[in-house]
C-alpha positions in Angstrom: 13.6 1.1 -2.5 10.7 0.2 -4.9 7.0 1.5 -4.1 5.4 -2.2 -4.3 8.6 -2.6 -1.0 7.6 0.0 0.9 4.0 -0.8 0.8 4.2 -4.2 2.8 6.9 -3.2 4.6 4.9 -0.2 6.3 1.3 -2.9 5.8 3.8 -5.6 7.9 5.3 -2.9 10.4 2.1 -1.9 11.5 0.9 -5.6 12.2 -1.6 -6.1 9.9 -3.1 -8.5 7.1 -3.9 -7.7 3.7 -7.2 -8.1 4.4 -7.5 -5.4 7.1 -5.6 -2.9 5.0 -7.5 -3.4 1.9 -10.9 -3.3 3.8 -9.8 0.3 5.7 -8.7 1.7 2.2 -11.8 0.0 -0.1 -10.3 -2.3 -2.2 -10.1 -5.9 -2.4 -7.0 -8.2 -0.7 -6.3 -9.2 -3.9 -5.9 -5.1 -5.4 -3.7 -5.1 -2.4 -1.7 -8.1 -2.7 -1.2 -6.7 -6.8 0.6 -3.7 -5.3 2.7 -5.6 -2.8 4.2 -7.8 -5.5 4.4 -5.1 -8.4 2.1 -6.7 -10.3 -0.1 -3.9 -10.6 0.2 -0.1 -9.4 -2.3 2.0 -7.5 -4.7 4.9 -9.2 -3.6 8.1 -7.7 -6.9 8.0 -5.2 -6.1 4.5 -3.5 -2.4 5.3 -3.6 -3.6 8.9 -1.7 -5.6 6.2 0.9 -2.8 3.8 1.3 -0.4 6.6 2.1 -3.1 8.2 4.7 -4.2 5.2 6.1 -0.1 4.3 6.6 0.4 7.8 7.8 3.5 7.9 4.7 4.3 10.7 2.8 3.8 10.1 -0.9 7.2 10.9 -1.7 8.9 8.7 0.2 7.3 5.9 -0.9 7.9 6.5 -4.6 11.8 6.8 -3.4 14.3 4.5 -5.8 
């Protein structure tokens, strides 16, 4: 599964908006909503927060 996939997926599993993730990790809804859609990708420090603030092993979420 692609990255941009797994990111709402885990964002929607854990019952939360956009807005809440993106506040907890320091970037803006619409940063967020830019990875969810594969519009944009993550620098390697907000893909590191994402991944700790989802509790998800980096690997697995770059997984084909």
């Amino acid at each position: 599964m692609q990255f941009y996939k797994n990111l709402k997926r885990a964002r929607v599993r854990m019952g939360k908006s956009q807005i809440e993730v993106a506040k907890a990790v320091g970037i803006s809804n619409a940063a967020l909503s830019n990875y969810e859609t594969s519009y944009r990708e993550p620098d390697l420090d907000t893909l590191c927060a994402l991944a700790d603030r989802k509790s998800t092993r980096l690997n697995s979420s770059h997984s084909a």
